[in-house]
Structures are given as C-alpha cells and as structure tokens.
PDB file of the backbone (N, CA, C, O) and the ligand in Angstrom, with CONECT records:
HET     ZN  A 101       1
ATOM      1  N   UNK A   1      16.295  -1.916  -4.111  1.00  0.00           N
ATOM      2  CA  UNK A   1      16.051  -2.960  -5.110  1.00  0.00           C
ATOM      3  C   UNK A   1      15.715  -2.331  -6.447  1.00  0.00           C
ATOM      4  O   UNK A   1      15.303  -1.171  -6.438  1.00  0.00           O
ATOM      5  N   UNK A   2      15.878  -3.125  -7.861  1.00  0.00           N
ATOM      6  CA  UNK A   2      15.943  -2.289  -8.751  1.00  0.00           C
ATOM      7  C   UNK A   2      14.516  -2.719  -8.577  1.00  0.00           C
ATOM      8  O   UNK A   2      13.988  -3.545  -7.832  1.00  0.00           O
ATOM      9  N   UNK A   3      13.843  -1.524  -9.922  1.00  0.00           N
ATOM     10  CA  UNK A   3      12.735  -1.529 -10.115  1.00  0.00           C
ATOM     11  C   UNK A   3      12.724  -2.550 -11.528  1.00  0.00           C
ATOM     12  O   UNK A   3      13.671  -2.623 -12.310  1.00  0.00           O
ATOM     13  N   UNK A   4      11.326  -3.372 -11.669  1.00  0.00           N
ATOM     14  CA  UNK A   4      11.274  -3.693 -12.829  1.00  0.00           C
ATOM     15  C   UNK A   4      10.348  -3.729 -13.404  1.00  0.00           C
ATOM     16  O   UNK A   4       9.523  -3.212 -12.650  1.00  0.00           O
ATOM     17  N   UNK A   5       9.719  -4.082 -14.551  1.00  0.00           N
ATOM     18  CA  UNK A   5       8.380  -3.804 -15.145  1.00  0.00           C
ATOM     19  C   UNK A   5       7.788  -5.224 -15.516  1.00  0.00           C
ATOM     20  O   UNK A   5       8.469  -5.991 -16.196  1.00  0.00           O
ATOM     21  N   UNK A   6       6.983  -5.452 -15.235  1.00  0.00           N
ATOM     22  CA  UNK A   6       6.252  -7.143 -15.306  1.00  0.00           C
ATOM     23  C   UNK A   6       5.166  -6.935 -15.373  1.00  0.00           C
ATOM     24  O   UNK A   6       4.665  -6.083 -14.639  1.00  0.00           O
ATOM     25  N   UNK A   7       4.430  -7.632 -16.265  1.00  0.00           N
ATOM     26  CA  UNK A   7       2.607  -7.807 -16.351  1.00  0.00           C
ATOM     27  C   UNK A   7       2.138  -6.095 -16.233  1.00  0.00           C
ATOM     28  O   UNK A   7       1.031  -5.824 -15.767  1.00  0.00           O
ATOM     29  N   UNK A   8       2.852  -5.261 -16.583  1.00  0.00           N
ATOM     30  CA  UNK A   8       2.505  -4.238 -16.925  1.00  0.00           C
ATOM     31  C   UNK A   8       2.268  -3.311 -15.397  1.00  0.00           C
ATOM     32  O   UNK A   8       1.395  -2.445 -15.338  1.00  0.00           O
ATOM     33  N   UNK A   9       2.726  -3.476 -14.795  1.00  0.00           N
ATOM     34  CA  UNK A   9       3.519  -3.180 -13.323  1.00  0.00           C
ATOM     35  C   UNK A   9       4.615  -2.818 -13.338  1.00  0.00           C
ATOM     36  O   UNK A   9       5.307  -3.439 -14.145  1.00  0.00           O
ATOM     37  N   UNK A  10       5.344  -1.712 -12.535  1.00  0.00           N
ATOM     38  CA  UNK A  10       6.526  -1.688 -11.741  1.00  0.00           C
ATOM     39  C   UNK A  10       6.451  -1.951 -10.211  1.00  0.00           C
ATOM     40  O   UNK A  10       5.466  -1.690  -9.521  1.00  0.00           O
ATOM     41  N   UNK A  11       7.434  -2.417  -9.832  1.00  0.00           N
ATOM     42  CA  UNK A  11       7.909  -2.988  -8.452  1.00  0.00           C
ATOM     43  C   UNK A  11       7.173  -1.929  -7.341  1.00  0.00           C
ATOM     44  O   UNK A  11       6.697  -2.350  -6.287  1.00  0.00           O
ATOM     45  N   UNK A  12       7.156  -0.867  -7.629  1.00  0.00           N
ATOM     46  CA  UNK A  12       6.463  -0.133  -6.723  1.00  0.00           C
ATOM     47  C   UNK A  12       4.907   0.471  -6.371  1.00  0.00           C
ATOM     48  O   UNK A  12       4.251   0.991  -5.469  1.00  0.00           O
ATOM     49  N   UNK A  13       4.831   0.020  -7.719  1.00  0.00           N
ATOM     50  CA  UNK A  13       3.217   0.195  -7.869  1.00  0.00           C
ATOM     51  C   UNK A  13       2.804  -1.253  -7.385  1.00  0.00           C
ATOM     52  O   UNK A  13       1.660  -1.384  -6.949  1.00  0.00           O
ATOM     53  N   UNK A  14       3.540  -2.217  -7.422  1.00  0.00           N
ATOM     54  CA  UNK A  14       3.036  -3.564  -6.910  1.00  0.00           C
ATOM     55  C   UNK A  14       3.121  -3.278  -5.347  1.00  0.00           C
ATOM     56  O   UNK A  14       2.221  -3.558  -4.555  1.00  0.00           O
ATOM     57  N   UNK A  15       3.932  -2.878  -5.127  1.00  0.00           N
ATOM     58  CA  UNK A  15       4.405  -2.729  -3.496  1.00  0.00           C
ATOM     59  C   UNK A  15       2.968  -2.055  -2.918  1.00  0.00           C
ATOM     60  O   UNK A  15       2.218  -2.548  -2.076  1.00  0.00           O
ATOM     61  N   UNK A  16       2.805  -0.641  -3.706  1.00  0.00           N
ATOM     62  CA  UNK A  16       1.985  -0.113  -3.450  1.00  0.00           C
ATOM     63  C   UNK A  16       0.301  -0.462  -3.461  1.00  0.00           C
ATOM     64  O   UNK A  16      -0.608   0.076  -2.828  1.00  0.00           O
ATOM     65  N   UNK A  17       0.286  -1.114  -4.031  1.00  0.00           N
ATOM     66  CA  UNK A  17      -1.314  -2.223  -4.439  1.00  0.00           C
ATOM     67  C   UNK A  17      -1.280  -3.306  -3.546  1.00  0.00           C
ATOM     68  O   UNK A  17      -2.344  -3.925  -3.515  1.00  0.00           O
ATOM     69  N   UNK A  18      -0.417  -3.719  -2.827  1.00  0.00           N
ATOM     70  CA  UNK A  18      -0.343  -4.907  -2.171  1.00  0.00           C
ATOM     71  C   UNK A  18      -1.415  -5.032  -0.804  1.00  0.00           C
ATOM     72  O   UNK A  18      -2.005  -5.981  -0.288  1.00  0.00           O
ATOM     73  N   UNK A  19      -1.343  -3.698  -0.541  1.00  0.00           N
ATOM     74  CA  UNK A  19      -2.574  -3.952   0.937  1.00  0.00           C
ATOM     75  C   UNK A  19      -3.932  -4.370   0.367  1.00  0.00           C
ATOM     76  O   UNK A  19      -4.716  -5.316   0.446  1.00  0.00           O
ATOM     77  N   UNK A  20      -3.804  -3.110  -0.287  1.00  0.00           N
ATOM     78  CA  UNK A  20      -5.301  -3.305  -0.925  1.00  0.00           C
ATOM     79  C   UNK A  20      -5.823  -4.733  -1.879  1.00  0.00           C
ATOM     80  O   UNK A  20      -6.990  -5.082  -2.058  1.00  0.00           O
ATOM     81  N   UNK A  21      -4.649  -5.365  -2.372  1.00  0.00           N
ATOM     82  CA  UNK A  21      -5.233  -7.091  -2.864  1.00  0.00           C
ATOM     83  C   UNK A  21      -5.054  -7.522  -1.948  1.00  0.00           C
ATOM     84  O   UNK A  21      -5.352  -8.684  -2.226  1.00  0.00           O
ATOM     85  N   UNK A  22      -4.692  -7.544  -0.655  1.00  0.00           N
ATOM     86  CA  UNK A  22      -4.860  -8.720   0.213  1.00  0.00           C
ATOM     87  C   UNK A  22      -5.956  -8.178   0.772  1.00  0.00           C
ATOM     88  O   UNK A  22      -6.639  -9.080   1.257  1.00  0.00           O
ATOM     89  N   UNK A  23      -6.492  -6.994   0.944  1.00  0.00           N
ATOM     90  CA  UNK A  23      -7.971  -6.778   1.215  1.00  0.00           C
ATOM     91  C   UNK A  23      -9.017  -7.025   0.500  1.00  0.00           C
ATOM     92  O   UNK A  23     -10.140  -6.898   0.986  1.00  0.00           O
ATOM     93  N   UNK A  24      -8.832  -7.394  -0.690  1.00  0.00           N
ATOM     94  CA  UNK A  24      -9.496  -7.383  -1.515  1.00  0.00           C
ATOM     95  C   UNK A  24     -10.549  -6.260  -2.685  1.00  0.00           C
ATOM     96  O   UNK A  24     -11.608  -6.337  -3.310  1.00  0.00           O
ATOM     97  N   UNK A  25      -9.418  -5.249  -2.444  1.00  0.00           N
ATOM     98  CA  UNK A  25      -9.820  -3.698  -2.939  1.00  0.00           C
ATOM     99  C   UNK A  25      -9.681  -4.086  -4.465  1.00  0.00           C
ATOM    100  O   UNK A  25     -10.817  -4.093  -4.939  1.00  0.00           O
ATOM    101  N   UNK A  26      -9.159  -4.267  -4.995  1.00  0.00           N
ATOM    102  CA  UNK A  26      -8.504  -4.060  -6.153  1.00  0.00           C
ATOM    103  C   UNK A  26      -9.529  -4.655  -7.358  1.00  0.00           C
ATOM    104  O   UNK A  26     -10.283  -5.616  -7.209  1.00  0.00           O
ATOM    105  N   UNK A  27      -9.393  -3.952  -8.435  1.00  0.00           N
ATOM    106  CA  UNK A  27     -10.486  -4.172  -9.467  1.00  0.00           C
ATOM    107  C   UNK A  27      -9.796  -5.533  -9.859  1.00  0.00           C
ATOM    108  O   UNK A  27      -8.609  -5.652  -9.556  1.00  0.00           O
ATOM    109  N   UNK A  28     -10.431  -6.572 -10.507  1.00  0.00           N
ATOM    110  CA  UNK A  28     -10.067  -7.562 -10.903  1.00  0.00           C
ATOM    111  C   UNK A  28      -8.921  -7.678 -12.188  1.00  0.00           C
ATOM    112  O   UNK A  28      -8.142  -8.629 -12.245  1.00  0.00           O
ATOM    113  N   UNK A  29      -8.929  -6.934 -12.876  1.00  0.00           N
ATOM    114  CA  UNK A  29      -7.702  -6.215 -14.044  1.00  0.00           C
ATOM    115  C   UNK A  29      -6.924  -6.003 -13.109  1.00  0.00           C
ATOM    116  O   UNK A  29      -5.935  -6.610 -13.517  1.00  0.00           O
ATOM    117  N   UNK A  30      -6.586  -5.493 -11.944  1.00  0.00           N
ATOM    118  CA  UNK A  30      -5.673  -4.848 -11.179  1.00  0.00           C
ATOM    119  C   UNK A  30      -4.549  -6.435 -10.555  1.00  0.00           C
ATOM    120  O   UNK A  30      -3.362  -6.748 -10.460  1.00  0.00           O
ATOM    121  N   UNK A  31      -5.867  -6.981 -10.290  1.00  0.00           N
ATOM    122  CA  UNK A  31      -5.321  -8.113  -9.494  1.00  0.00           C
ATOM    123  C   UNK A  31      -4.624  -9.065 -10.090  1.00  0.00           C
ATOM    124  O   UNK A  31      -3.778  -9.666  -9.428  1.00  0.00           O
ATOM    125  N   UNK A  32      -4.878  -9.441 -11.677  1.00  0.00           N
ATOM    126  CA  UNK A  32      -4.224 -10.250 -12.393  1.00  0.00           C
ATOM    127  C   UNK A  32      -3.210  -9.634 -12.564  1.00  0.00           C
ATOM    128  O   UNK A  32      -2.149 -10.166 -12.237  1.00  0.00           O
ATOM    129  N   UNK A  33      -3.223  -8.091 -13.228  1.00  0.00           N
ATOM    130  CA  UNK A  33      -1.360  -7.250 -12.827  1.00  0.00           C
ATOM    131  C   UNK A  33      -0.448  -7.815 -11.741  1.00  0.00           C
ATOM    132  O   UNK A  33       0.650  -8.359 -11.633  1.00  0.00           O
ATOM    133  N   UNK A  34      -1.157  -7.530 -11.222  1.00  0.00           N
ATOM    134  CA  UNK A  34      -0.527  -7.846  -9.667  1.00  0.00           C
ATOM    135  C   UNK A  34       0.271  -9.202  -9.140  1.00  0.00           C
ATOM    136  O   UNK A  34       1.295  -9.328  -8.468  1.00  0.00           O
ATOM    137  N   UNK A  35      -0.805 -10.338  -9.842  1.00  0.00           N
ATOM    138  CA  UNK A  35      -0.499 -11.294  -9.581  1.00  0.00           C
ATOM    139  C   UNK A  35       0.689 -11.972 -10.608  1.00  0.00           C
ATOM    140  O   UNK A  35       1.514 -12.835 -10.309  1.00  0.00           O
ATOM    141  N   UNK A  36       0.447 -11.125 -12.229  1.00  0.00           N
ATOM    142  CA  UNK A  36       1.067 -11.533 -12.521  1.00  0.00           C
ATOM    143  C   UNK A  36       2.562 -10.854 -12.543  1.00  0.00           C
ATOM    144  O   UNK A  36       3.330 -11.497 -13.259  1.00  0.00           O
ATOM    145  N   UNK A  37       3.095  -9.808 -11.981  1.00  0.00           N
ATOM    146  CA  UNK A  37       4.067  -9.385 -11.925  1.00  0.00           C
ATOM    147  C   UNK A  37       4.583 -10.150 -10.835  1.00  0.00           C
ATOM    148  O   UNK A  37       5.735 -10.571 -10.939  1.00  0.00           O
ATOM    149  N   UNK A  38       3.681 -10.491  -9.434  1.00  0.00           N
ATOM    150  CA  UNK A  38       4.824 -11.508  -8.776  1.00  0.00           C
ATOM    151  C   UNK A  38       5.429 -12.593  -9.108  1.00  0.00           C
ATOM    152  O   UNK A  38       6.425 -13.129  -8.621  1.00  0.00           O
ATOM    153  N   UNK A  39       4.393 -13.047 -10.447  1.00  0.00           N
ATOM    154  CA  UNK A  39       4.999 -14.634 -10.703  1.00  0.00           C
ATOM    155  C   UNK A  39       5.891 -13.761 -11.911  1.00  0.00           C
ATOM    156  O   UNK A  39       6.015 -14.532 -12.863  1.00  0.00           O
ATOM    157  N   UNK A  40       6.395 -12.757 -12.143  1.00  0.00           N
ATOM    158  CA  UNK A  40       7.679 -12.708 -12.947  1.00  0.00           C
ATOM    159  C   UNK A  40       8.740 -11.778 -12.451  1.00  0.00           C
ATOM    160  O   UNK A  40       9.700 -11.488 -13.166  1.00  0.00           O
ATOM    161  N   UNK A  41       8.570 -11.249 -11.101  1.00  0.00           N
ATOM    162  CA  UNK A  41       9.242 -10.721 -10.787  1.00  0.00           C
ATOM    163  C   UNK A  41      10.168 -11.323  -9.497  1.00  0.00           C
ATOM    164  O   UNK A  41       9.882 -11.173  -8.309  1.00  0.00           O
ATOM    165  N   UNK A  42      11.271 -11.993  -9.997  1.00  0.00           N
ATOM    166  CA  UNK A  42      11.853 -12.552  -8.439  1.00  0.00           C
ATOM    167  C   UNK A  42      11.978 -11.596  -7.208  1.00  0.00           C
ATOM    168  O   UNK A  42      11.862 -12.133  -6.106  1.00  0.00           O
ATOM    169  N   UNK A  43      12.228 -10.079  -7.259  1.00  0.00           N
ATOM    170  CA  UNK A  43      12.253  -9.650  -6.124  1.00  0.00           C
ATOM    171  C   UNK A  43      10.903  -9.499  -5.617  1.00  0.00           C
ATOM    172  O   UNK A  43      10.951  -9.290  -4.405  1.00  0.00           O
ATOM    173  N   UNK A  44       9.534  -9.527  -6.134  1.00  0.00           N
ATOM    174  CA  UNK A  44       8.448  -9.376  -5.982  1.00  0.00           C
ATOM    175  C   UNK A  44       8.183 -10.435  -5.339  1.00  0.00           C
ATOM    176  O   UNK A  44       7.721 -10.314  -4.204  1.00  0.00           O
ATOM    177  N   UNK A  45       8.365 -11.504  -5.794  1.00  0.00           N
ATOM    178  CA  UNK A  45       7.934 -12.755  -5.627  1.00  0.00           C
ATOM    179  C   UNK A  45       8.586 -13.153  -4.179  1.00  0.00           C
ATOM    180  O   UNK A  45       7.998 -13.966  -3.465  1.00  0.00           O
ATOM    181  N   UNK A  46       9.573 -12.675  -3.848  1.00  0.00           N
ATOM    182  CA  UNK A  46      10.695 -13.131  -2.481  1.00  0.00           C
ATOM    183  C   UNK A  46       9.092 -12.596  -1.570  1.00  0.00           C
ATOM    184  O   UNK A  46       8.168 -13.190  -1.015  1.00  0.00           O
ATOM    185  N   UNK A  47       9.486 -11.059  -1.851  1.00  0.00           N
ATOM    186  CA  UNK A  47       8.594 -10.108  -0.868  1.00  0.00           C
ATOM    187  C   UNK A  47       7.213 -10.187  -0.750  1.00  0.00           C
ATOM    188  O   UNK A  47       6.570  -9.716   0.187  1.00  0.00           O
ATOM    189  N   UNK A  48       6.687 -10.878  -1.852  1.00  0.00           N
ATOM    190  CA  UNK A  48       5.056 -10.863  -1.567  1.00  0.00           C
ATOM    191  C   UNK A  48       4.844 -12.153  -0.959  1.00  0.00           C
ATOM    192  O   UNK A  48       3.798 -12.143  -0.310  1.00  0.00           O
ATOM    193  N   UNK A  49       5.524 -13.403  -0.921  1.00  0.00           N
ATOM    194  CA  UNK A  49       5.781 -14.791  -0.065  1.00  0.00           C
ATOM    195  C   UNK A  49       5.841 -14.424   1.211  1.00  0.00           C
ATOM    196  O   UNK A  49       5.016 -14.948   1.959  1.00  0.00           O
ATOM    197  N   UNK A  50       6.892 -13.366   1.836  1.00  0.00           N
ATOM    198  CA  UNK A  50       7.338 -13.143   3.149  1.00  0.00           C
ATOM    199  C   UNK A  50       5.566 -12.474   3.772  1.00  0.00           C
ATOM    200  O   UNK A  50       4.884 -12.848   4.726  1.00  0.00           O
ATOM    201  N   UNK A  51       5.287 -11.236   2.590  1.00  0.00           N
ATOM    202  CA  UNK A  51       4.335 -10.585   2.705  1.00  0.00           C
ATOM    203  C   UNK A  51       3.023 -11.412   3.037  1.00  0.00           C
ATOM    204  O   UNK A  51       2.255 -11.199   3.975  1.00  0.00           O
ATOM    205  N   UNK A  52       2.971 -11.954   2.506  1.00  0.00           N
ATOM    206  CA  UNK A  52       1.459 -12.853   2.055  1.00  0.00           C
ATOM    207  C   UNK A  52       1.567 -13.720   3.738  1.00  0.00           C
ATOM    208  O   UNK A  52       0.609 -13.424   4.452  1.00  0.00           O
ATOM    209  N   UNK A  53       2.548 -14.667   4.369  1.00  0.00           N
ATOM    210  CA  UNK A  53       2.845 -15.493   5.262  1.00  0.00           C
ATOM    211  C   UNK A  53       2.445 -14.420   6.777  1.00  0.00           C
ATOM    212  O   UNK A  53       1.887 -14.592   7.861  1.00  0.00           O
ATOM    213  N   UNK A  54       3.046 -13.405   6.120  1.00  0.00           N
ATOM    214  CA  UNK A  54       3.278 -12.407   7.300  1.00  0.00           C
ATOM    215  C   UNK A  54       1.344 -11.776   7.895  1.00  0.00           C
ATOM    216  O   UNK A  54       0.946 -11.644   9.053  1.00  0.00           O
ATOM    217  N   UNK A  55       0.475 -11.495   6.436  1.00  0.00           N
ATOM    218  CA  UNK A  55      -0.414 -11.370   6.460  1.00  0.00           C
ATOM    219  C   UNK A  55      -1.653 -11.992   7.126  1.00  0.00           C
ATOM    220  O   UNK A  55      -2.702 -11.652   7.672  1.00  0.00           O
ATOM    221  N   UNK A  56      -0.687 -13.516   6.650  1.00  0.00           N
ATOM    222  CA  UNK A  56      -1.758 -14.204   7.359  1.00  0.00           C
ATOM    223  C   UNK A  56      -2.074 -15.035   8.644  1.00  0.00           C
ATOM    224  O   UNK A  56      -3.127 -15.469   9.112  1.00  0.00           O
ATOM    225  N   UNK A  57      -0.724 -15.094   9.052  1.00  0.00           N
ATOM    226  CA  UNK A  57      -0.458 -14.740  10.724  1.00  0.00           C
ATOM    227  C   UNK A  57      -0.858 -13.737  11.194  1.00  0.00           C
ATOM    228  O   UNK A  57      -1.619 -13.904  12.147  1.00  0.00           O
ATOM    229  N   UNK A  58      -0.662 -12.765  10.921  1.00  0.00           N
ATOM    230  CA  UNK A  58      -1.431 -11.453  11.322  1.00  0.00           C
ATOM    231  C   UNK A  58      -3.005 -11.438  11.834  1.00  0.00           C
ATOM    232  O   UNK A  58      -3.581 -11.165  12.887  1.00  0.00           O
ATOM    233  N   UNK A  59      -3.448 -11.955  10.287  1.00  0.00           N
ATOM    234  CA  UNK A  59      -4.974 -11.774  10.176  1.00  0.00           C
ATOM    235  C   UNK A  59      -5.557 -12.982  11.317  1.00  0.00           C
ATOM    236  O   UNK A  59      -6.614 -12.907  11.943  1.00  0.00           O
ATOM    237  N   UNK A  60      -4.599 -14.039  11.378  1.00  0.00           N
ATOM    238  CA  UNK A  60      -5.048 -15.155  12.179  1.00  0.00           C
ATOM    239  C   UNK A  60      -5.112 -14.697  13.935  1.00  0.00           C
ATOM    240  O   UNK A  60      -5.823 -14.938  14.910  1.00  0.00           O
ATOM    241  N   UNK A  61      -3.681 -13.761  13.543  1.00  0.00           N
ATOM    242  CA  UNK A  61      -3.591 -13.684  15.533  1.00  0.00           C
ATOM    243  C   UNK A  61      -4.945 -12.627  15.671  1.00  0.00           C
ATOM    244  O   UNK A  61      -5.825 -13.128  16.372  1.00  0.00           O
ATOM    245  N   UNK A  62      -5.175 -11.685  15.302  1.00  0.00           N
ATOM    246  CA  UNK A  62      -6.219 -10.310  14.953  1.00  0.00           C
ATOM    247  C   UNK A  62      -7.350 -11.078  14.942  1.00  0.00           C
ATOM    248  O   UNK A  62      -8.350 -10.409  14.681  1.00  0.00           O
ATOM    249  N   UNK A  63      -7.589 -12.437  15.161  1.00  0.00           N
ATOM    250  CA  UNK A  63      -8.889 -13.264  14.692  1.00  0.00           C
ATOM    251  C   UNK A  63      -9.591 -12.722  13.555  1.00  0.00           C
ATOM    252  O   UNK A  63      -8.931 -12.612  12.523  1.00  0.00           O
ATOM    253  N   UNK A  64     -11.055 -12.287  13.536  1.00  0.00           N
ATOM    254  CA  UNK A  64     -12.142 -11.878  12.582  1.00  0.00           C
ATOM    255  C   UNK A  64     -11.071 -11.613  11.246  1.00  0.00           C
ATOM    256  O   UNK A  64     -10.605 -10.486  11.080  1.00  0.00           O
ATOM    257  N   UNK A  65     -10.790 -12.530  10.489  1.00  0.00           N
ATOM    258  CA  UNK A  65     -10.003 -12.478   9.614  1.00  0.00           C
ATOM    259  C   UNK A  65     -11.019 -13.545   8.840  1.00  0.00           C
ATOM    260  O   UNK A  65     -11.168 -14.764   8.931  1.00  0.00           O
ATOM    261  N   UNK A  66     -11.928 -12.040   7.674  1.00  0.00           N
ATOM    262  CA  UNK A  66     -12.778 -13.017   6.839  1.00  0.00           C
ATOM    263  C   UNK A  66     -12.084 -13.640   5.672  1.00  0.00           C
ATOM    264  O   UNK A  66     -11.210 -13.222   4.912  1.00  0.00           O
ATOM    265  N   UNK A  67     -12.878 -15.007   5.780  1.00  0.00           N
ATOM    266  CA  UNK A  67     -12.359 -15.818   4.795  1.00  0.00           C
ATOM    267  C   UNK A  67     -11.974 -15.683   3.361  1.00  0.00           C
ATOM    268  O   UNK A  67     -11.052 -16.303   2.831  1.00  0.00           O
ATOM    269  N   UNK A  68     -12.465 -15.141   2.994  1.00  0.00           N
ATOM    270  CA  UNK A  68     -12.433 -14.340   1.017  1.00  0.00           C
ATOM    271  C   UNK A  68     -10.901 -14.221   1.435  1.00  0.00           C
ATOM    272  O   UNK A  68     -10.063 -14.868   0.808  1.00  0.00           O
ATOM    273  N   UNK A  69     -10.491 -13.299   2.617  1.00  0.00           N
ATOM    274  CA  UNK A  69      -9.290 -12.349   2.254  1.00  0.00           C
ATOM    275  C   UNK A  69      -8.231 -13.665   2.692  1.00  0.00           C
ATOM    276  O   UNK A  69      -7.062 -13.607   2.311  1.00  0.00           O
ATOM    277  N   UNK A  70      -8.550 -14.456   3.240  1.00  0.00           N
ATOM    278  CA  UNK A  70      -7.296 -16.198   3.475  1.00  0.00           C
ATOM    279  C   UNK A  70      -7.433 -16.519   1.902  1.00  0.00           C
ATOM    280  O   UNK A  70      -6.491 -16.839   1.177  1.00  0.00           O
ATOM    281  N   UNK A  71      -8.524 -16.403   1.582  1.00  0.00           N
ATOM    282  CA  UNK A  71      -8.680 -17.478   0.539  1.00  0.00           C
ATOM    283  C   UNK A  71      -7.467 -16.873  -0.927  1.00  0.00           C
ATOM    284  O   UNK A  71      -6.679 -17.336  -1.752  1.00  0.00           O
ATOM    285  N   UNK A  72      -8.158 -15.317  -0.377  1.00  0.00           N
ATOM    286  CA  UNK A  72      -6.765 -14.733  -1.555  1.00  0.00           C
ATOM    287  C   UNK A  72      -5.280 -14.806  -1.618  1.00  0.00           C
ATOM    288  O   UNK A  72      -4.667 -14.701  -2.680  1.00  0.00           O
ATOM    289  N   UNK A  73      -4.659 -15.006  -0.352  1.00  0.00           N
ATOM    290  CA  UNK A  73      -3.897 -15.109  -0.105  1.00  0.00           C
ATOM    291  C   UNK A  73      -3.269 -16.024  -0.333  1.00  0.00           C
ATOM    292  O   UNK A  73      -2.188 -15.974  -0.921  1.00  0.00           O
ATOM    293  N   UNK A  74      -3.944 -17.304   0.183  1.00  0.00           N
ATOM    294  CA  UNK A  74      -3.660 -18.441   0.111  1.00  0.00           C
ATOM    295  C   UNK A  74      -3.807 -19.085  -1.828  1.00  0.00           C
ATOM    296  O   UNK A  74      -3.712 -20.276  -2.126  1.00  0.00           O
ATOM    297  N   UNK A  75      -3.919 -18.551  -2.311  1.00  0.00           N
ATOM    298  CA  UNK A  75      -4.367 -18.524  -3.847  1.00  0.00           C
ATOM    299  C   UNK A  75      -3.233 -18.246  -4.086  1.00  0.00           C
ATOM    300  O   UNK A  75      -2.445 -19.127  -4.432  1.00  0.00           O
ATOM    301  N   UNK A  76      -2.814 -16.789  -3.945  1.00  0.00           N
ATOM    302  CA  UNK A  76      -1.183 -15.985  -4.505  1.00  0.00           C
ATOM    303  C   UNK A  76       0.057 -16.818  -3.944  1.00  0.00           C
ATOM    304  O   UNK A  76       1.035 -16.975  -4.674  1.00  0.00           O
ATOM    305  N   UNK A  77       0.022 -17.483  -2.350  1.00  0.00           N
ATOM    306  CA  UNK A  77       0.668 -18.284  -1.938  1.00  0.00           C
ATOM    307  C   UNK A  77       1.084 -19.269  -3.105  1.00  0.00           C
ATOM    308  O   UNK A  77       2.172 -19.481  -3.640  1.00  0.00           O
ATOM    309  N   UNK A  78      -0.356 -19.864  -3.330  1.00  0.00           N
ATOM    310  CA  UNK A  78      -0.539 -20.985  -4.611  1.00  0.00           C
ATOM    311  C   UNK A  78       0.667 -21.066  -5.708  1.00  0.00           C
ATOM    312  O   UNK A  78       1.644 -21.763  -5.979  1.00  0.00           O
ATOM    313  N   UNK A  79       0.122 -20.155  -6.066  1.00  0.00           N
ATOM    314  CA  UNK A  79       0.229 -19.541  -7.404  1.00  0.00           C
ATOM    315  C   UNK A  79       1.668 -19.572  -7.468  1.00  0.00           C
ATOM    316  O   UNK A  79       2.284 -20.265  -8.279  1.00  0.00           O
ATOM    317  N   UNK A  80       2.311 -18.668  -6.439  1.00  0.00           N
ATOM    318  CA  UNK A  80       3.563 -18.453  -6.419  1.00  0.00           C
ATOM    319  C   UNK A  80       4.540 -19.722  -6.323  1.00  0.00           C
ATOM    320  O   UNK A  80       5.654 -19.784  -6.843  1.00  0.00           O
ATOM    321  N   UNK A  81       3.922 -20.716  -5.566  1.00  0.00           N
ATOM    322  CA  UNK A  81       4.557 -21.784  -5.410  1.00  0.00           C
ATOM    323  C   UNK A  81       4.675 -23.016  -6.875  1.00  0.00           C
ATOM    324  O   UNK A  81       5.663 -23.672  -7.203  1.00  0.00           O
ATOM    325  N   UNK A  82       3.493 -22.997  -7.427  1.00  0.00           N
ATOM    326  CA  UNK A  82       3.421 -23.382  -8.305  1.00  0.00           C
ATOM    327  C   UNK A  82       4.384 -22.831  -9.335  1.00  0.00           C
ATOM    328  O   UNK A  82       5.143 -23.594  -9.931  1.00  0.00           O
ATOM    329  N   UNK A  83       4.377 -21.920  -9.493  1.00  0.00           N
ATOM    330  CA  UNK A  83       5.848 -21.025 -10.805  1.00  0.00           C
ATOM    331  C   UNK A  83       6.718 -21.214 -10.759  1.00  0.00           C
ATOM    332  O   UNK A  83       7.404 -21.217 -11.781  1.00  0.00           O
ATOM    333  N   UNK A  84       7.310 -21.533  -9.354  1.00  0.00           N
ATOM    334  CA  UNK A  84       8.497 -21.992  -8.447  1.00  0.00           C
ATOM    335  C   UNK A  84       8.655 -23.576  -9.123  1.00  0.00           C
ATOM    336  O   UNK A  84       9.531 -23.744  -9.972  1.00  0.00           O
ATOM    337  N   UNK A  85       8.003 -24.427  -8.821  1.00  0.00           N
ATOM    338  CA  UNK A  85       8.064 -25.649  -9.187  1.00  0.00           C
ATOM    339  C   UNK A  85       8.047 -25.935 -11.057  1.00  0.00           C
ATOM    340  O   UNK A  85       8.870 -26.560 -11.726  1.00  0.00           O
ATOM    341  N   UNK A  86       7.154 -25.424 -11.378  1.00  0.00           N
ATOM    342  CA  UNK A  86       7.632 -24.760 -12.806  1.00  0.00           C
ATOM    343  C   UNK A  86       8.660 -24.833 -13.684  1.00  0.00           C
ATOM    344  O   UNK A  86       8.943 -25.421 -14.728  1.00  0.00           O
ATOM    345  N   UNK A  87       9.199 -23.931 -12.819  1.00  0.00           N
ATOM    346  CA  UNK A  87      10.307 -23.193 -13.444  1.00  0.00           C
ATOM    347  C   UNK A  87      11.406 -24.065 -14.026  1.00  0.00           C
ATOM    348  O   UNK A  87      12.380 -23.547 -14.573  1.00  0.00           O
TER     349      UNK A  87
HETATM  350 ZN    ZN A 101       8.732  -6.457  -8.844  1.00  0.00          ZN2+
END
C-alpha cells in the first residue's frame, strides 16, 4: 500500500502506534495524530475499522478487557464512522 502523510503521520508510523493507542500508551498529541490521520487516510481508515472491530472481539473473548481501552476504541470506531457519513 502506498504510504501517505496525514495529520502529520505516515501510514507506517500509524501502523506502528496502533497497539499502543488501543492500549492506551500514547501521549495525547500522539493520539490526535493518530486519530487524525485515520480520518484522512482511506487506506488507514479501511485498516484501523477492520483493526479496531478485530480488537475488540479480541479483548471481549480474552475477558478482563478494561473499560478505558473499549471506550477508546469504540470512540475511533465513532469517529471514523462519523467522517464516513460526512463525507
Ligand atoms: Zn495511512
């Protein structure tokens, strides 16, 4: 996939940051990058949807899946859906 540059991100540094915001690692500057390169990056945006869904089945089957880290998810879910409708 090509790489692209959004919210001051490339595609791979997003790729690469992605565990760590759904853990909730990421400095808060980091996370608005983050978030906002998925809402401008369509290949980002495909993959962090699949990502994010995938996460949180995961975290659900794995049980002890604290709430903060649904809540983030379910936020970027948001978010993403909302841009979508948007658009
Ligand atoms: Zn991207």
């Amino acid at each position: 996939m090509k790489e692209r540059n959004v919210g001051g991100l490339r595609c791979s540094e997003v790729l690469a940051a992605l565990s760590e915001y759904v853990d909730g690692e990421l400095d808060r500057s980091m996370v608005d990058k983050v978030e906002n390169h998925l809402l401008g990056c369509p290949n980002c945006e495909r993959f962090g949807r699949n990502f994010g869904s995938m996460v949180v089945s995961l975290r659900k089957e794995s049980q002890q899946s604290p709430e903060a880290e649904l809540e983030v998810m379910s936020r970027l879910l948001e978010r993403l859906r909302s841009a979508k409708t948007e658009a």
